[in-house]
C-alpha positions as CSV (number, residue, x, y, z in Angstrom):
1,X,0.0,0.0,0.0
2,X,1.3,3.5,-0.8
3,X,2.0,5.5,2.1
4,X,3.2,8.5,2.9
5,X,6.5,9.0,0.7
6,X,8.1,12.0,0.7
7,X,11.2,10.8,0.4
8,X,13.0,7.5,-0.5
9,X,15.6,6.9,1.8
10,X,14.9,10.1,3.3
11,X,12.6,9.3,6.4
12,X,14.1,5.9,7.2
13,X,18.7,6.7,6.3
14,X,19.8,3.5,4.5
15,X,23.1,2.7,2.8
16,X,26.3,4.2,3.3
17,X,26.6,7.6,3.5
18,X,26.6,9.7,0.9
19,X,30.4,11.7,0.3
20,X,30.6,15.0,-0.7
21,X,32.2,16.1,-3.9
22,X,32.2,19.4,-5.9
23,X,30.8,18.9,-9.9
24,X,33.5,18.7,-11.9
25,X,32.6,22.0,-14.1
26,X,32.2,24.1,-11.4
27,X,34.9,23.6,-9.3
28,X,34.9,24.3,-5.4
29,X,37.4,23.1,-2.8
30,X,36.6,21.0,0.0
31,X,37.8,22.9,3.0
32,X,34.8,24.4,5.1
33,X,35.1,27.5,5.7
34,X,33.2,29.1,9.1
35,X,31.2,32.6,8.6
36,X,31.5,32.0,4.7
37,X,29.2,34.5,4.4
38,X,32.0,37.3,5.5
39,X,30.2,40.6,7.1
40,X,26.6,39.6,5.8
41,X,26.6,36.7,8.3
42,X,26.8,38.5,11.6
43,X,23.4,40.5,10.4
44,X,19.9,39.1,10.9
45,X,19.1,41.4,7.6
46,X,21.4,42.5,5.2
47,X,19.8,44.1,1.8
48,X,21.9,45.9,-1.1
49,X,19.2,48.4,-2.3
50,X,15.9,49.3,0.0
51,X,14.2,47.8,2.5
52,X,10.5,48.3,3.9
53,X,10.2,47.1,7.2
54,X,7.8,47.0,10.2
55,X,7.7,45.4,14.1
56,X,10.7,43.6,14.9
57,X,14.3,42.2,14.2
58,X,16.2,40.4,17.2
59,X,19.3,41.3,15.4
60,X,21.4,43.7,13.7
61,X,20.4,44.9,10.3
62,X,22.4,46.6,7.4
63,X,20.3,48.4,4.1
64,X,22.4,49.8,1.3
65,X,19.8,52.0,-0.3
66,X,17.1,53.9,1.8
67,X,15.3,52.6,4.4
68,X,11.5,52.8,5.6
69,X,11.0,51.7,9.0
70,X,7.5,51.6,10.6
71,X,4.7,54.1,9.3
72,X,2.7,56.7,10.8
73,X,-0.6,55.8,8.4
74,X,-0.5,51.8,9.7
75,X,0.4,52.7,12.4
76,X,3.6,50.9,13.2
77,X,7.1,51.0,14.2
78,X,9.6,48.9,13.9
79,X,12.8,47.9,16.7
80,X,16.3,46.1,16.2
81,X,18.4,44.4,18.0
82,X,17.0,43.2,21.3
83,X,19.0,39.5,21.6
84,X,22.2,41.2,20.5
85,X,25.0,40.8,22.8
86,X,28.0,42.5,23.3
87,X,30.2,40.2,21.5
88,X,27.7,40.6,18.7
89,X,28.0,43.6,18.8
90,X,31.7,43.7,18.9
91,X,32.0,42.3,15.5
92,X,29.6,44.8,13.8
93,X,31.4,47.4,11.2
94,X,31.5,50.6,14.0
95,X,29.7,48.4,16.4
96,X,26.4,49.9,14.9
97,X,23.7,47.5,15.1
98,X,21.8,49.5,12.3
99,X,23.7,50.3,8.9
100,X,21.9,52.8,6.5
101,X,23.5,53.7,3.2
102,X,20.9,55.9,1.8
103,X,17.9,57.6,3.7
104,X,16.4,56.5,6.7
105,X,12.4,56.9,6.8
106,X,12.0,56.4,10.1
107,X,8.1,56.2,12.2
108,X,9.1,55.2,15.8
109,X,12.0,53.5,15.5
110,X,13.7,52.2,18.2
111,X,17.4,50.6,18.8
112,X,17.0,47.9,22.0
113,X,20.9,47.6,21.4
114,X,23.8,49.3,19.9
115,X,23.8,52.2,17.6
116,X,23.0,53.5,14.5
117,X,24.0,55.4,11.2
118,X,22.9,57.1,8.1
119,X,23.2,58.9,5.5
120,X,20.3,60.7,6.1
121,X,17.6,60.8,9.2
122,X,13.7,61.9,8.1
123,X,11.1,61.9,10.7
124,X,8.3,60.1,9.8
125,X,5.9,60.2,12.5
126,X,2.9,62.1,13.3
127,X,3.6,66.2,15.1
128,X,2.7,64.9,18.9
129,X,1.7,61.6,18.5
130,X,4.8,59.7,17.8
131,X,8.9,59.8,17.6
132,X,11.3,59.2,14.2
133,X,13.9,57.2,16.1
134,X,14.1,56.3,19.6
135,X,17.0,58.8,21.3
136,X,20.0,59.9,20.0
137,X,21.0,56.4,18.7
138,X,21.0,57.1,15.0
139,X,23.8,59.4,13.4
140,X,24.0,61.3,10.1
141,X,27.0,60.1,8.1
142,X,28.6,57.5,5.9
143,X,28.2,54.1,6.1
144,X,31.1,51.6,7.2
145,X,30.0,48.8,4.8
146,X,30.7,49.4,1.3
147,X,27.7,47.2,0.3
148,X,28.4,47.3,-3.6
149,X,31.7,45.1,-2.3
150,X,30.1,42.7,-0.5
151,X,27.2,42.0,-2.6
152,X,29.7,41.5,-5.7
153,X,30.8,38.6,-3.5
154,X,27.9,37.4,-1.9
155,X,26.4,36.7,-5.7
156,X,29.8,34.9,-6.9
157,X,29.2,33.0,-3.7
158,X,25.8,32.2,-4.1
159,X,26.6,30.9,-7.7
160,X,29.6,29.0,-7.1
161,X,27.7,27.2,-4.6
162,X,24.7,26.5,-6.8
163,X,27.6,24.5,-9.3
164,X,28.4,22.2,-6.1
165,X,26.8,18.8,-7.6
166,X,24.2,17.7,-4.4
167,X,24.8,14.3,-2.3
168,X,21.4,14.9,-1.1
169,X,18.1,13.5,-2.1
170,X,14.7,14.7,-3.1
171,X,11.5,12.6,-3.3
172,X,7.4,13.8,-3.3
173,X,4.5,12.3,-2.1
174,X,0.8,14.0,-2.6
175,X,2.0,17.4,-1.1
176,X,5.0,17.0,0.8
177,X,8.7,17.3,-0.3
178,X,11.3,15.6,1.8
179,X,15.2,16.7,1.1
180,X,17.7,13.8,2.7
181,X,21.0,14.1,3.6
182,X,23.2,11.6,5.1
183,X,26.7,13.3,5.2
184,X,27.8,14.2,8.8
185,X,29.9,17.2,7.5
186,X,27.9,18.8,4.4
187,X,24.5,17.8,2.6
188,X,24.0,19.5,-0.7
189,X,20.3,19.7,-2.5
190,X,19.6,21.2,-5.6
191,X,15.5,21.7,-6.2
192,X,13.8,23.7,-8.5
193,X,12.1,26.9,-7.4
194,X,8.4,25.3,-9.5
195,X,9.2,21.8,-7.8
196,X,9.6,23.8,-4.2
197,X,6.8,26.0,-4.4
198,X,4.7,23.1,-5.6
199,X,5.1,21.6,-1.9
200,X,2.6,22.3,0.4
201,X,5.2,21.0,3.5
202,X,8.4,20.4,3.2
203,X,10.4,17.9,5.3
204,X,14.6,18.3,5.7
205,X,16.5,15.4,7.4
206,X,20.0,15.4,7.7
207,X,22.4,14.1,10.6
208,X,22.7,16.8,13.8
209,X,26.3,19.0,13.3
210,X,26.4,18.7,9.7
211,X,25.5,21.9,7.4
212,X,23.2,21.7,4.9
213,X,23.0,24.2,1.8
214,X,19.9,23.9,-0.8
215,X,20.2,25.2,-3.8
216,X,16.6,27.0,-5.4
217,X,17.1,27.1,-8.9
218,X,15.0,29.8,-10.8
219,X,14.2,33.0,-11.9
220,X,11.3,33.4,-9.3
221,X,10.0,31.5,-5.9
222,X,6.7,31.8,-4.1
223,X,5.8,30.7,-1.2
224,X,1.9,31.2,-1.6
225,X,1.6,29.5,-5.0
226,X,0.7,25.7,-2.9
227,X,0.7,27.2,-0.5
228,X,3.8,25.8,1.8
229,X,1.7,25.7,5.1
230,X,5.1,24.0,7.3
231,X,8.5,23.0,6.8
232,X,9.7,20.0,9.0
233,X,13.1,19.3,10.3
234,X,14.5,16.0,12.3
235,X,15.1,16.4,15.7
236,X,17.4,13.4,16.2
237,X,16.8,13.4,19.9
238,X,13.3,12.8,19.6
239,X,13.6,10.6,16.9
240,X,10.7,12.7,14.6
241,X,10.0,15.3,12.3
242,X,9.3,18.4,14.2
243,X,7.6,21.3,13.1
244,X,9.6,24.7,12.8
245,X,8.6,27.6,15.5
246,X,10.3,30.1,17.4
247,X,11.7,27.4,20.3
248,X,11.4,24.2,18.7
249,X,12.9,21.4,19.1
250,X,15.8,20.2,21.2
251,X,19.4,21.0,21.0
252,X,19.8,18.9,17.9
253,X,17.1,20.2,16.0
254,X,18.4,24.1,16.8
255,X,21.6,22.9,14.8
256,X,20.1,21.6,12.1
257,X,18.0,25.2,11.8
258,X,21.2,27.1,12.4
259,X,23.3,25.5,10.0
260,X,20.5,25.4,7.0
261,X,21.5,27.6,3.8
262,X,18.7,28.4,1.6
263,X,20.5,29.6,-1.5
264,X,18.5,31.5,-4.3
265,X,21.5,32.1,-7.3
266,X,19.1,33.2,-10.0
267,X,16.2,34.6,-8.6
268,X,15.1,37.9,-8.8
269,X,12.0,37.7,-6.8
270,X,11.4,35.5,-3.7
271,X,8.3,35.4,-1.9
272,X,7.6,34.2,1.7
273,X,4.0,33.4,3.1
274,X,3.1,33.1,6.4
275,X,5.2,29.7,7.2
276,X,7.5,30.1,9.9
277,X,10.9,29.5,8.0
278,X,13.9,28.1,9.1
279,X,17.5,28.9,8.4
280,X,19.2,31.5,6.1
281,X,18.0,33.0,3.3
282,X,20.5,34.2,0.7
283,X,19.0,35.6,-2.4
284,X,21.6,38.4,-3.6
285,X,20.0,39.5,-6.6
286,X,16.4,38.9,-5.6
287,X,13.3,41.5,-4.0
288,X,12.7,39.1,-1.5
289,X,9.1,40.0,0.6
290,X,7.6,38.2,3.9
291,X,4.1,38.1,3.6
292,X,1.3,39.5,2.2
293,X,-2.3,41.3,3.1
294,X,-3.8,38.6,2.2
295,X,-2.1,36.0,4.3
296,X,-0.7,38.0,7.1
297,X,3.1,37.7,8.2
298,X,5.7,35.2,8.1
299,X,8.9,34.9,10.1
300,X,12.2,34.2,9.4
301,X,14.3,32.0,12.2
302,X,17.7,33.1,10.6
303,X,18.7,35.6,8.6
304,X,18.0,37.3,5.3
305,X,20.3,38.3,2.6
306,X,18.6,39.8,-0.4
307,X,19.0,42.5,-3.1
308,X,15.9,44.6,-1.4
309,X,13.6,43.3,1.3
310,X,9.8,44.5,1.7
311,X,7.4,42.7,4.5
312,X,3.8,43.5,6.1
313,X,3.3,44.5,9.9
314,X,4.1,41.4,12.0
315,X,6.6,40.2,10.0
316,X,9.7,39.0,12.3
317,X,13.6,38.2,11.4
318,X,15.3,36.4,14.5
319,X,18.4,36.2,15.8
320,X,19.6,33.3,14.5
321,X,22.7,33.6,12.2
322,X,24.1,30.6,9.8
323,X,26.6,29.0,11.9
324,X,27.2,26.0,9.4
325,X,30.2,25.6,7.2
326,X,30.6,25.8,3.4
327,X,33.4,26.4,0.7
328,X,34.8,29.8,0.2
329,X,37.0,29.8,-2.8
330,X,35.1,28.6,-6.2
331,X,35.5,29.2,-9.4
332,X,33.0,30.0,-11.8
333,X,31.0,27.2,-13.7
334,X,27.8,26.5,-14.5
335,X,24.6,26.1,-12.2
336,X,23.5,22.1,-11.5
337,X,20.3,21.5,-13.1
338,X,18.1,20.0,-10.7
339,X,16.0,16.8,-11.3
340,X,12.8,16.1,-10.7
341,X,11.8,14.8,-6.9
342,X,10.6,11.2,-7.8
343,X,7.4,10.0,-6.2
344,X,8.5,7.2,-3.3
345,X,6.8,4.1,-1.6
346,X,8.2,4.8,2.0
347,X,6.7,4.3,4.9
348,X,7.4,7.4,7.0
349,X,7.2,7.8,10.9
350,X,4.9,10.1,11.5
351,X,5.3,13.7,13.2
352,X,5.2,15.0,17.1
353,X,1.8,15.8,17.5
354,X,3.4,18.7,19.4
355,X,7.4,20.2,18.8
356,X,9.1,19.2,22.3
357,X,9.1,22.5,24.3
358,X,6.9,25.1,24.8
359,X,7.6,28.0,22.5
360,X,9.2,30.4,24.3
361,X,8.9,34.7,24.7
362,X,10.8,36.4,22.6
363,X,10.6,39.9,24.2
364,X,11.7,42.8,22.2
365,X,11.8,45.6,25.2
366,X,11.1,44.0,28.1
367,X,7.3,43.6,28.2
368,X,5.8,41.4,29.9
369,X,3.8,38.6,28.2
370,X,-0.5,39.7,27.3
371,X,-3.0,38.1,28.7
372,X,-5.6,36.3,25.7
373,X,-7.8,39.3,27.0
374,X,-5.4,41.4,26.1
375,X,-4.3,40.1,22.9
376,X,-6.1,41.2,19.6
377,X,-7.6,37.7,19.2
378,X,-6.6,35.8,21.8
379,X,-4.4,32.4,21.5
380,X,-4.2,29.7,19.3
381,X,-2.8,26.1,18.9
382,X,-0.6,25.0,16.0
383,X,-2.5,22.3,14.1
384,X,0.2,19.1,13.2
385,X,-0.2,16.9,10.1
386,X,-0.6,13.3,10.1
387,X,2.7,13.2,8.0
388,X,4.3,14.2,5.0
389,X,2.0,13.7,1.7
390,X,-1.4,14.6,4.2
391,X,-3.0,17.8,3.4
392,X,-3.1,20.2,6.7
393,X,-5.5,22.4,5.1
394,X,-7.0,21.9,1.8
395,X,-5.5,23.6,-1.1
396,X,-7.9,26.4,-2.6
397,X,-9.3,27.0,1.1
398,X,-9.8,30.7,2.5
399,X,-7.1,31.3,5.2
400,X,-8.5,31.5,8.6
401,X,-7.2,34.2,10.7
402,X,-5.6,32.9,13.5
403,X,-3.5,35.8,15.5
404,X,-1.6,34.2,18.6
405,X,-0.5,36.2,21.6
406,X,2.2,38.4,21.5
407,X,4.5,37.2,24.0
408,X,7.1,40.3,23.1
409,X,5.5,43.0,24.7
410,X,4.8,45.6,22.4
411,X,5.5,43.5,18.9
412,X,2.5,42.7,16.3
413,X,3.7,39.0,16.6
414,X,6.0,36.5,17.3
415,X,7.3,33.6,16.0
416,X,5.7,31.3,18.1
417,X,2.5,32.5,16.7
418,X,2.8,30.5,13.4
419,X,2.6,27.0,13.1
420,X,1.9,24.4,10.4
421,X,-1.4,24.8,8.8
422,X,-2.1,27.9,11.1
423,X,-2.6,31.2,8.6
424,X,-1.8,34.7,10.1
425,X,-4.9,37.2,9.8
426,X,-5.5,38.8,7.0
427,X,-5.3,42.7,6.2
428,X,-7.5,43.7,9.6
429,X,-5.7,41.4,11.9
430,X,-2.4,42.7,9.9
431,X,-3.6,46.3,11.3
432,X,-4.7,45.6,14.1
433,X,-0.9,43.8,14.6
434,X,0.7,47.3,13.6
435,X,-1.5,49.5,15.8
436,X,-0.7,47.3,18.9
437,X,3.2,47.5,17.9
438,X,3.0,51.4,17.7
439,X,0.6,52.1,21.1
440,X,3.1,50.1,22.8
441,X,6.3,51.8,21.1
442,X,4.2,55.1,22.4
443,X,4.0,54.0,25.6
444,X,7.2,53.2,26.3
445,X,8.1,56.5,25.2
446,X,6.4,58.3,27.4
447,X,6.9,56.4,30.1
């Protein structure tokens, strides 16, 4: 009988190991380099051209072109750097947790941690109701990062990886997508954006410590098209797929998230949905955007690395850089077409009901955690599939707003608040998210 399959070899490792080896055209050397990702990898967002942005980043973020942060007509605002530490800090360009090359639009802004430059300062907000930026935190002048630099090297990066012939598998069943791995150093995929965005979850198992890089190939990725409504990682200590969310899994299934590359060479556009997303997102040459009105907001549990960055209120990047290890030095050669995921006849254990832990806050200045009666909506339970290949809600289907409590105090959302198969509110829920982030951004200044 055909079960769920959503990856031969994938759910249940068999055979020897798979051993990594670069493609022959594309030549890449073996030795694994840590923080391959140079001065990008120590931000949670780091964007070449614009970026529109609203509630919250846990870390440091760096924007090449101008920058609009929070607005006065949501309302929201938007603060940075609240789980930055002082060794973080230490190894920011100028120790400024907030990089602006161009203009910085800025509607209640706020810096938890570190400092800030720009070219330019504009106070956004409203004459009495509201602040530009938090203090004296931000400064007028020019920016430590030449960003033109970087990105130049971040793309040759991002396509010398993408010519690194994968070790890993790919298999479907129904709706689900299942990448294996069985290296214990480096687990290389290669998936088309059309055969990703046709998933509606996707499931990534690879051994605890290794690094894993996945290679999107395509002009264009999004994330509504199915849409994705989970992605899955093995937690090795539990022995199961577990679900990604804010605090997750155990130890091991932290460094599988941590050490997760999702690299977009080609891509010009990438679009997120409201799935909670694990790992690092490096699309150099893409607009990359995190949710929609329709949907509501997605999260990011890494960091983003894109050629201009635009998300709805709610909308989260967290403090959780790539840690993994890949090749540095390649040379150029051409990008590895991917196959097609073949359909599989495996039997698959089937996931927690519940990811081990309860999700914790993740407070962006101090606040306290709501109350249901104080939470636009209330709380609500992520729903769990059976298993990969069974539907967690039916394609075609109106989302159902579901907003969660916002355990950060004065943020729209958290990551917490999404889970598989649970669909942020939709454009009123999405206000009433940025309203909540800017009363309480109001508050606190004033108080």
């Amino acid at each position: 009988m055909r079960t769920t399959a959503a990856v031969a070899a994938a759910l249940a490792v068999t055979g020897a190991a798979l051993s990594w080896a670069p493609v022959a055209s594309a030549t890449t050397t073996t030795e694994c380099v840590t923080n391959p990702l140079g001065i990008a990898g120590h931000y949670a967002e780091f964007v070449e051209k614009d970026s529109v942005r609203h509630s919250d980043s846990e870390g440091a973020v760096a924007v090449g072109g101008d920058a609009t942060f929070g607005d006065p007509k949501r309302p929201s605002g938007f603060s940075i750097g609240h789980k930055l530490t002082g060794a973080d800090l230490a190894r920011l360009p100028g120790g400024h947790s907030l990089v602006v090359g161009g203009t910085l639009y800025a509607n209640q802004v706020v810096l938890d941690n570190g400092t800030g430059i720009a070219a330019k300062v504009v106070n956004r907000s409203t004459p009495g109701q509201g602040f530009g930026v938090d203090g004296d935190k931000v400064k007028e002048g020019p920016s430590p990062i030449d960003f033109g630099k970087e990105f130049t090297e971040l793309r040759a990066l991002s396509t010398g990886w993408a010519g690194v012939k994968p070790n890993g598998e790919a298999a479907v069943d129904g709706r689900s997508l299942l990448l294996t791995g069985t290296d214990a150093r480096l687990n290389v995929f290669a998936v088309s954006a059309a055969d990703l965005q046709k998933a509606g979850e996707i499931y990534v198992k690879v051994p605890t410590g290794a690094s894993t890089l996945v290679n999107v190939v395509g002009g264009s990725y999004d994330m509504h098209t199915r849409p994705t409504s989970s992605v899955w990682l093995w937690d090795a200590q539990v022995k199961n797929f577990v679900i990604d969310d804010y605090a997750s899994g155990s130890a091991d299934f932290k460094e599988v998230r941590s050490k997760l590359l999702w690299n977009f060479p080609e891509a010009t556009s990438v679009k997120k949905n409201y799935t909670s997303w694990p790992g690092t997102i490096l699309a150099p040459r893409a607009a990359v955007s995190m949710g929609s009105t329709a949907y509501g907001p997605g999260h990011v549990n890494g960091s983003v690395i894109a050629g201009s960055l635009d998300t709805v209120p709610g909308a989260e990047t967290h403090q959780m850089n790539f840690t993994g290890c890949l090749p540095k030095e390649t040379k150029p050669g051409p990008v590895v077409t991917p196959e097609t995921p073949k359909p599989t006849e495996t039997t698959v254990p089937t996931p927690t009901a519940t990811p081990p832990g309860t999700p914790s806050p993740t407070p962006s200045e101090g606040g306290g955690t709501p109350s249901a009666s104080e939470t636009p909506g209330g709380s609500a339970s992520p729903s769990t599939p059976a298993g990969p290949g069974e539907s967690t809600t039916a394609p075609g289907t109106t989302p159902t707003p579901a907003p969660t409590a916002t355990p950060e105090g004065d943020l729209a959302s958290t990551g917490s608040a999404i889970g598989p198969g649970t669909i942020a509110a939709a454009a009123a829920a999405v206000l009433v998210g940025g309203g909540f982030l800017a009363f309480a951004k109001r508050r606190r200044r004033t108080s």
